[in-house]
C-alpha positions in Angstrom: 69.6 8.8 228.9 67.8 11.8 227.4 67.8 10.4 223.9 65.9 7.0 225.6 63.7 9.1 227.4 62.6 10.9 224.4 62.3 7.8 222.2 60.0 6.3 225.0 57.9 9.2 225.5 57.3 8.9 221.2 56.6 5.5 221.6 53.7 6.1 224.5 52.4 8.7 222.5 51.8 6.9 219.4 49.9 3.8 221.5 48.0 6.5 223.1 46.9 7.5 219.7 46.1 4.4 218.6 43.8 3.2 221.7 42.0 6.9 221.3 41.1 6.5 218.2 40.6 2.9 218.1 39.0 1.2 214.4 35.6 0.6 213.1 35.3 -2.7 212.7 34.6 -4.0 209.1 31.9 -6.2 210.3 30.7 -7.8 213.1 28.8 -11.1 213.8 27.0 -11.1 216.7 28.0 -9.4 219.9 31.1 -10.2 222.2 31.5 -13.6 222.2 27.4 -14.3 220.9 27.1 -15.7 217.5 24.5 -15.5 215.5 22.9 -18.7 215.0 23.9 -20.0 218.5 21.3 -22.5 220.0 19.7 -21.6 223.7 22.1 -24.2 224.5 25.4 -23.3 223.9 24.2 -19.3 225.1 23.2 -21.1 228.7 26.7 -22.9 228.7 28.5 -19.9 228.0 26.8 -17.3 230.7 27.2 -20.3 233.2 30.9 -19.8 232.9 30.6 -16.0 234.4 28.1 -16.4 237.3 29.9 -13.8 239.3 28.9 -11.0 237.6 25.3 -12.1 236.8 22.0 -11.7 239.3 19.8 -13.0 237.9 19.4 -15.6 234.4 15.7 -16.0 233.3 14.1 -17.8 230.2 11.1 -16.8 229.2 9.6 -18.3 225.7 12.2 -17.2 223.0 14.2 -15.4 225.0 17.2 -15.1 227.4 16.8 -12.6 229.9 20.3 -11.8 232.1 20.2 -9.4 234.6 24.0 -8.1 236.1 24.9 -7.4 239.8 26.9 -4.2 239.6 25.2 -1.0 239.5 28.3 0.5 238.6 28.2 -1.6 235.4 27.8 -0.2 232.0 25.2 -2.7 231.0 22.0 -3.3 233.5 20.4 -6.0 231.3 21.2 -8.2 228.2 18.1 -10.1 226.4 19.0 -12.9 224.2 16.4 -13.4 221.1 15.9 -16.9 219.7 14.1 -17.9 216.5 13.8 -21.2 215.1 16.2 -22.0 218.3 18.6 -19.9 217.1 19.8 -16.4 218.0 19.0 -13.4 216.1 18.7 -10.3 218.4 20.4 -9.3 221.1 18.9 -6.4 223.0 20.6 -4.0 225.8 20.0 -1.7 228.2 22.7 0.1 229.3 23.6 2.0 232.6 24.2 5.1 231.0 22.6 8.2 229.5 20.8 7.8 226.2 23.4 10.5 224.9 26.2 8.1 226.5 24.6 4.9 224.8 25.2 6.8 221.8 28.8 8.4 222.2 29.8 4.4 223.2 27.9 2.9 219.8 29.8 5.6 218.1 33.1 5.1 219.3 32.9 1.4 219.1 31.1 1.1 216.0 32.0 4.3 213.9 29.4 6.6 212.6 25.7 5.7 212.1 24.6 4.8 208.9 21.1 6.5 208.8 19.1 8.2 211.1 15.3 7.5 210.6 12.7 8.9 212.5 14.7 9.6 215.6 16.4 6.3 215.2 20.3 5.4 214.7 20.9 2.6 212.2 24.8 0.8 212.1 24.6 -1.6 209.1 27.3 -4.1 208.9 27.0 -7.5 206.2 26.4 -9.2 209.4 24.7 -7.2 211.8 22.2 -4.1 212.3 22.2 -2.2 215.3 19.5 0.0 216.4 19.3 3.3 218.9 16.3 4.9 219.4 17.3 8.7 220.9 16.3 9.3 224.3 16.3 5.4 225.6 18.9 3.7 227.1 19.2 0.8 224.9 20.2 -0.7 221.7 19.1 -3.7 219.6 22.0 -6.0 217.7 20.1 -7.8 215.1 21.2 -11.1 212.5 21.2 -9.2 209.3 20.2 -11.9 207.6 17.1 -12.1 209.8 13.5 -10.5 208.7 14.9 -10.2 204.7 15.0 -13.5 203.7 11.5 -15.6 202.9 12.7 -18.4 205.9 12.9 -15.6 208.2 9.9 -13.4 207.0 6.1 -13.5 209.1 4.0 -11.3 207.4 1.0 -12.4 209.8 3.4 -10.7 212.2 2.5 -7.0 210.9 -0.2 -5.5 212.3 -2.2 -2.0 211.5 -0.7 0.5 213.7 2.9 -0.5 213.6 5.1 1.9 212.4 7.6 1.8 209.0 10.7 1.4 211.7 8.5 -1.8 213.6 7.8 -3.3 209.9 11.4 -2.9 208.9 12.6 -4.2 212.0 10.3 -7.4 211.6 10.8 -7.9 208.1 13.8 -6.3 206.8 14.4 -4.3 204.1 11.4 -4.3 201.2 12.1 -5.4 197.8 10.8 -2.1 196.4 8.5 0.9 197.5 5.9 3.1 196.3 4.6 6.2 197.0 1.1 7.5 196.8 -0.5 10.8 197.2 -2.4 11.0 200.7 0.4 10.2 202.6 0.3 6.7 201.3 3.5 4.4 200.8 3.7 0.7 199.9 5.9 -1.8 200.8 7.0 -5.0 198.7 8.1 -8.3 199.9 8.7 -11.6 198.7 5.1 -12.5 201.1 3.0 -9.9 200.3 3.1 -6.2 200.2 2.6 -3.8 203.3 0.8 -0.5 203.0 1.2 2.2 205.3 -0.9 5.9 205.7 1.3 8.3 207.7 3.9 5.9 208.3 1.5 3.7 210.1 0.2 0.3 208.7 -3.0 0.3 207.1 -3.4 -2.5 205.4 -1.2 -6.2 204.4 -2.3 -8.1 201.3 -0.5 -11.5 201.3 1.0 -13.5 198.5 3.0 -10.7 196.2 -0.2 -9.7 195.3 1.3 -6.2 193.9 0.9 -6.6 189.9 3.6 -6.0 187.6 3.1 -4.6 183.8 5.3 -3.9 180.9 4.2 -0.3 179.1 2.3 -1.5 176.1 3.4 2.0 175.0 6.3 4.7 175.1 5.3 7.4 177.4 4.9 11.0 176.6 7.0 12.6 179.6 4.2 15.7 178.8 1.4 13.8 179.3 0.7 13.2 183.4 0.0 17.5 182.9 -3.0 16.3 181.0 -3.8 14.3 183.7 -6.8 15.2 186.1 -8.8 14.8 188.8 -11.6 12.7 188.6 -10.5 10.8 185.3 -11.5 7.5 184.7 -8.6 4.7 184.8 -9.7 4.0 181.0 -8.9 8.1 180.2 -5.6 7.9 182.1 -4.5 4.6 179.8 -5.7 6.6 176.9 -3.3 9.4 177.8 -0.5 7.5 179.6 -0.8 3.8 178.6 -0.6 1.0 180.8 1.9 1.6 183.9 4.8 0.3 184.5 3.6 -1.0 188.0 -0.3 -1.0 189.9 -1.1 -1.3 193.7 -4.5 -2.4 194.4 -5.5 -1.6 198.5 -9.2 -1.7 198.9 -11.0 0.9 196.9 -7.6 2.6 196.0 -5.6 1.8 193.1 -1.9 3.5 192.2 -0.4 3.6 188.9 3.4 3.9 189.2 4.9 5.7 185.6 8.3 6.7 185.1 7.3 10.4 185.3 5.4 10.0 188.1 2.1 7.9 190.1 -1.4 8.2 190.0 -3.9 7.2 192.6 -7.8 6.3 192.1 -10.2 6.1 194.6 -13.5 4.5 193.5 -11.6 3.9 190.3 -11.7 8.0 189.4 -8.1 10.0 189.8 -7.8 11.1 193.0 -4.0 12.3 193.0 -1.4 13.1 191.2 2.4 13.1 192.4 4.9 13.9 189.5 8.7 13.2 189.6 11.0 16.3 189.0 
């Protein structure tokens, strides 16, 4: 009897162990029983088939907006994202803490893959999920949505948005640049974004960034001879043509494999080296 009581008492242990520490899952698509790509539709059909525990269902233009009965509830509010009639976000607000939200997003979802800016980033192949710190919700996002040119809107970015608003509109850039003055650039298939401070200040649509092969090897010694208030035609003496320019107004950055030059006015106006 002792012997069974023991080998059950190993047994409970080990499923205890198991449920604790549960599994990150390899990837997720979607959220519960949400698919990405699911039509307004078949969402409707499915939240019809739980009315108890829902208040309230309201559609507004591309969205979805379910509000649940139980206080007690973990989740206060879901809002379903459609684009192109299909969904791509899911957005929640949870009953909880923000330092709750975030325990539960680890534990269900392992740990974060960046933080940015105060913001938590889980990246799976099909599915982002976003936590801003000190709010009570999260965003689940179609991976595949904002970084493909179907998906993009570059007439969507506005000055003022922040590098976290642009990537969350358009996805991840096909390259950046940096730029003395707090200047960063970046690419997309539709154009290129450029930001001061982290903060839009400019779009130029189209890919308008131009590419250019180095007519000549660089001298890693010669951005020292670089200074301010050069003309563009003395820096191409010194460093030959760059590997990549920027134009944004009045500005103009010369990307080198040793470093980047700005002009303003078409005269140097910075110099950033890479160590």
């Amino acid at each position: 009897m002792k012997k069974n009581n023991f080998t059950f008492f190993v047994i409970l242990l080990f499923g205890l162990s198991l449920f604790v520490s549960g599994s990150v899952p390899g990837n997720i698509d979607g959220y519960g029983k949400a698919r990405w790509g699911d039509s307004k539709a078949k969402t409707k059909k499915r939240l019809a088939l739980k009315p108890a525990d829902i208040a309230k269902i309201t559609e507004r233009n591309n969205f979805i907006i379910v509000d649940y009965k139980d206080p007690e509830s973990s989740q206060k509010q879901k809002k379903y994202e459609f684009s192109s009639s299909r969904l791509v976000r899911l957005h929640i607000l949870y009953n909880k803490t923000p330092k709750r939200v975030l325990n539960t997003l680890t534990n269900d979802y392992g740990a974060h893959s960046r933080l940015e800016n105060g913001v938590y980033y889980w990246t799976f192949p099909s599915t982002v999920i976003k936590h801003e710190g000190g709010a009570q919700k999260a965003v689940f996002r179609d991976s595949s949505f904002g970084t493909t040119g179907k998906h993009q809107d570059i007439d969507k970015v506005k000055v003022g948005m922040t590098t976290d608003a642009v990537r969350e509109l358009m996805g991840t850039p096909v390259s950046t640049a940096t730029a003395s003055g707090g200047i960063t650039y970046y690419r997309y298939s539709t154009g290129t974004v450029t930001f001061k401070l982290s903060r839009v200040a400019g779009v130029t649509k189209g890919g308008e960034v131009e590419k250019k092969e180095p007519k000549e090897k660089e001298n890693k010694g010669n951005i020292d001879r670089v200074k301010a208030g050069m003309t563009i035609a003395q820096v191409e003496a010194i460093m030959g043509k760059p590997t990549m320019s920027i134009p944004f107004g009045n500005l103009l950055i010369y990307n080198y494999s040793t470093g980047s030059i700005s002009f303003k006015n078409r005269k140097v106006a910075g110099i950033r080296k890479i160590k």
